[in-house]
N, C-alpha and C positions, 0 to 999 in steps of 0.2 A: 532591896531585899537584905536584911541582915544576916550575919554569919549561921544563924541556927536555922533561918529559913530556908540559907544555901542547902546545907549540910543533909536536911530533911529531903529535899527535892533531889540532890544528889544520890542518895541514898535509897531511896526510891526507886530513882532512874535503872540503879544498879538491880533492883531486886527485879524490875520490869526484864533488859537486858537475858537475865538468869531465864526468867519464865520463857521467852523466848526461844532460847535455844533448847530449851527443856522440850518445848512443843516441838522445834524442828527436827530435833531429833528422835521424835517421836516416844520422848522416853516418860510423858504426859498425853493421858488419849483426850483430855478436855480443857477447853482455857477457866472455866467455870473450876475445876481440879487444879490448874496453875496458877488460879488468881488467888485459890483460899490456901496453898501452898507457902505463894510468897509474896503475901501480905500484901499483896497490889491492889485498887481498882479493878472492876472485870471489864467497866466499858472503857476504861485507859487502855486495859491489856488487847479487847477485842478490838478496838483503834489499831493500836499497835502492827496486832499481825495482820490487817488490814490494809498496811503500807503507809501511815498517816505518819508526819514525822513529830521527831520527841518538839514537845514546848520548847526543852533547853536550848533545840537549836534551832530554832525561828528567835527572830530577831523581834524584839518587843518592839511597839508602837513606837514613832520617833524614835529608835536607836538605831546604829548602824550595824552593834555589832551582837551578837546574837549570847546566851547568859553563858553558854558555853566558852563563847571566845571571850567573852570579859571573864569571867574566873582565870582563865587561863593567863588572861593581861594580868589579875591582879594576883596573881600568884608569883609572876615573873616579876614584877615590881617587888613583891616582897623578899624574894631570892635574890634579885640587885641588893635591898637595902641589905641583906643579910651578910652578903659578900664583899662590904665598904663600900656602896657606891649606889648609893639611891637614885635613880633616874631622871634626869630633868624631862620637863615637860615636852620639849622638846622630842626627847627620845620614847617618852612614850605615845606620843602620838605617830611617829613613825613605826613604833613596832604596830600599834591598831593600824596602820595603812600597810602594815606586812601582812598581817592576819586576813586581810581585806583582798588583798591582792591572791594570797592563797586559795582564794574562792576559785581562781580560773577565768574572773568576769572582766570581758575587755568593749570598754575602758575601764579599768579597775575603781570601786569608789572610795572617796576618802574622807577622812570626818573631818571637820573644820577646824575654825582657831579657839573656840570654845568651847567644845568636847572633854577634853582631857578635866578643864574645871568640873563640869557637869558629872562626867565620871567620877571623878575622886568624891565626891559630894556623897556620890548613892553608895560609898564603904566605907562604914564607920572604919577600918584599919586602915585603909589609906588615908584617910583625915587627917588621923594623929601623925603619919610620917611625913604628910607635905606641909604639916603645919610646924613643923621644930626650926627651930630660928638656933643658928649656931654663933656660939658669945665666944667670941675669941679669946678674952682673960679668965671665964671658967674654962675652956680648953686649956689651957697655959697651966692651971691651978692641978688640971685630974690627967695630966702628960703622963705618969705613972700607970694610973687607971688604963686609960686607953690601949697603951702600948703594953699593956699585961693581958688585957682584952682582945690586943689582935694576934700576941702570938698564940694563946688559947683557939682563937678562931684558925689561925693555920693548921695546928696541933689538931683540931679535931675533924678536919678540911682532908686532911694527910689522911686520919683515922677511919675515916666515912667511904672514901673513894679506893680504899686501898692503894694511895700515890708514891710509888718507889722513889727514892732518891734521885736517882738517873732521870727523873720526868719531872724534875721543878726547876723551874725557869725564873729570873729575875728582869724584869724589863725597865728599864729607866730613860732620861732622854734628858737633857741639858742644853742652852740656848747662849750663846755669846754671840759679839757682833766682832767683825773683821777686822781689824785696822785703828780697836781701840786698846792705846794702852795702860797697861795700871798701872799701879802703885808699887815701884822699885827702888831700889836702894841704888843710887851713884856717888863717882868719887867728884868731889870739885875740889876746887882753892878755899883756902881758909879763910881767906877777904869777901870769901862772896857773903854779903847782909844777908838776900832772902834764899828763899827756897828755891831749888830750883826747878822749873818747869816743862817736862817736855810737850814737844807739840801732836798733838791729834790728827791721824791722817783724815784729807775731807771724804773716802772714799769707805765710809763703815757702811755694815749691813748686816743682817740677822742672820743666823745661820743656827738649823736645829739638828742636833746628832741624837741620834735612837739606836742605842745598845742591848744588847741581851745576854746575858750569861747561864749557865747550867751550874747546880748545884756541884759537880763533879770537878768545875772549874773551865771548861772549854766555853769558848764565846762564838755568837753569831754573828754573821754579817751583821759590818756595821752599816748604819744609813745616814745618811744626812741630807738634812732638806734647805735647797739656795731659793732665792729671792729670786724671781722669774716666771715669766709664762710656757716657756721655751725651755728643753732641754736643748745645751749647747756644745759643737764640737769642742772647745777649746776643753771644758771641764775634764774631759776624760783624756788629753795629752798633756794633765799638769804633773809635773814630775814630785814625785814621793806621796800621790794620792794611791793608796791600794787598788787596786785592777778590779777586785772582789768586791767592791764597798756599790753600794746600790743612793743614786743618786734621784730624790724626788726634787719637786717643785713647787712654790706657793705663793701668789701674791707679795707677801712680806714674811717670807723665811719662817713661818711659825708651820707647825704641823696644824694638820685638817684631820676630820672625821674621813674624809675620806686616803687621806694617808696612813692613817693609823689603823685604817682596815686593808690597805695595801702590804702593809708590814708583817700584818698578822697572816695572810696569805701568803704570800708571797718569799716571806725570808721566815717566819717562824715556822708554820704547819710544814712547809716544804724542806727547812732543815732540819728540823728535830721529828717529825713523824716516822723516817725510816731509824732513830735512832732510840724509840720508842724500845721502853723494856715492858712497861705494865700496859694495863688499861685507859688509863688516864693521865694525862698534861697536866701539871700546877703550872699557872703563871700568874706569877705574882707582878701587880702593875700597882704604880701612883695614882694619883686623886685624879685625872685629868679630862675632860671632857671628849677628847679626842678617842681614847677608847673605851666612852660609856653609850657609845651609837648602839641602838636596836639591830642592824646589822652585825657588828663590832661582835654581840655578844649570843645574836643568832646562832653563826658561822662558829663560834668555839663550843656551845651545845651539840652543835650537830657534827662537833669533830673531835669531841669528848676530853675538850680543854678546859681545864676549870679554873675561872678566873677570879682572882683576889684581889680585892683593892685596897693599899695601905689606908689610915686614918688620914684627914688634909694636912698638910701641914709639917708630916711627919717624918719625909725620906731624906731632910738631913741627921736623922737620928737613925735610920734604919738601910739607907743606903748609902753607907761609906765607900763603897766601891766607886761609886761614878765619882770621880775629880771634873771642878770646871776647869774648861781650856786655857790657856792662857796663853798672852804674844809671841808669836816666835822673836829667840833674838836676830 
């Protein structure tokens, strides 16, 4: 169905809806007088109050999900790309198995590994966005461009939401591994020919910290995520770790879709919502897959946190704050 055929059907829907309540509330004595009122069908309208349900939400032949709930997927797909952070297929085929699950129906069903293709197919406007292929040296070339485009996009982000100062949040995250050292300056003997080498402990590991700040300047718990299946006693009696800092876990030290929606529950909504002055949360976050999860971006609709995502590539130019770790001496 193409955008104009949506729009007509929706349109419709609406005016059916109107006659409706017109009738129920008696302030129409005839559907024949509410159909020529408001431009509808009279055997759509006498369907209607009949109890028969709208087309929109019967799910078409071989689809799973009904034109209702795809408008609404493809709406949200376009409200991601709109907010830096176009959805991989992945995610949206999770949010269709969110929608899905919303029915109430157990076992819940779920659309398969070729769906999302088949989808994107039937809107022309999602075509063109799953079809952009990104060239790294024209990025390099319109770095200007972009980063004048995304503070306008904050700017008017701010302007839309009505988003106080006090309710913009920065969230960034940084990855070093343990026990490796860099590149320092030592003193040696003047005889010595080469360079000198220090040695690499064999004991390195990945290690992920996730920071947040407030525009006001006060910061959140930090988090950091170790290498492990297991939370372990020793972590939490190591001496000069903060007592406050919240410790996850992850095969190989990297963040997960599902840590990154732990963070957002757990240390953001829960410390900044009593701290809340307006209506709405800015949190500005990186390119990163971990929180582009349908879940991820559910939970901050429905808690009235509006997330921004910088351009790829771009938070050593935009996030000078975060410093990477470096050895202790």
């Amino acid at each position: 169905m193409s955008t104009t055929q949506r729009n007509k059907v929706s349109a419709q829907e609406g005016r059916l809806l109107l006659a409706i309540q017109a009738l129920k509330n008696d302030q129409i004595s005839s559907i024949r007088a509410a159909a020529k009122l408001y431009d509808v069908p009279r055997s759509t309208l006498t369907h209607r109050v009949s109890g028969r349900t709208a087309r929109v939400d019967i799910p078409p032949k071989n689809r799973k999900l009904s034109l209702t709930e795809e408008e609404s997927l493809v709406q949200w797909i376009l409200a991601m790309d709109e907010r830096g952070q176009p959805p991989r297929v992945a995610a949206v085929r999770e949010m269709a198995n969110l929608l899905l699950a919303s029915r109430g129906i157990n076992p819940s069903p779920t659309v398969g590994e070729c769906w999302v293709r088949n989808f994107v197919n039937r809107y022309e406007e999602l075509k063109s966005k799953f079809s952009r292929k990104y060239d790294h040296q024209r990025a390099l070339c319109e770095d200007p461009e972009v980063i004048r485009g995304w503070f306008k996009l904050v700017q008017n982000t701010i302007a839309k939401y009505g988003i106080l100062e006090e309710d913009i949040y920065n969230f960034d995250k940084t990855g070093f591994q343990m026990g490796v050292i860099g590149t320092v300056r030592v003193v040696t003997g003047s005889e010595r020919a080469r360079n000198p080498k220090l040695v690499q402990p064999g004991d390195r590991e990945w290690v992920t910290v996730i920071a947040g700040v407030n525009a006001m300047g006060w910061a959140l718990r930090t988090m950091i995520i170790l290498k492990g299946k297991m939370h372990q006693s020793s972590w939490y009696e190591t001496e000069g770790l903060p007592h406050d800092w919240v410790i996850g876990v992850s095969e190989n030290g990297w963040t997960t879709d599902q840590l990154g929606l732990y963070w957002l529950k757990e240390v953001f909504n829960k410390e900044t919502l009593p701290r809340t002055k307006g209506r709405y949360r800015l949190l500005i976050l990186d390119w990163h897959r971990s929180h582009a999860s349908a879940e991820f971006d559910q939970f901050c609709s429905e808690n009235q946190i509006i997330a921004l995502y910088m351009p790829p590539h771009s938070s050593h130019l935009l996030q000078h704050w975060m410093l990477e770790p470096t050895q202790p001496n």
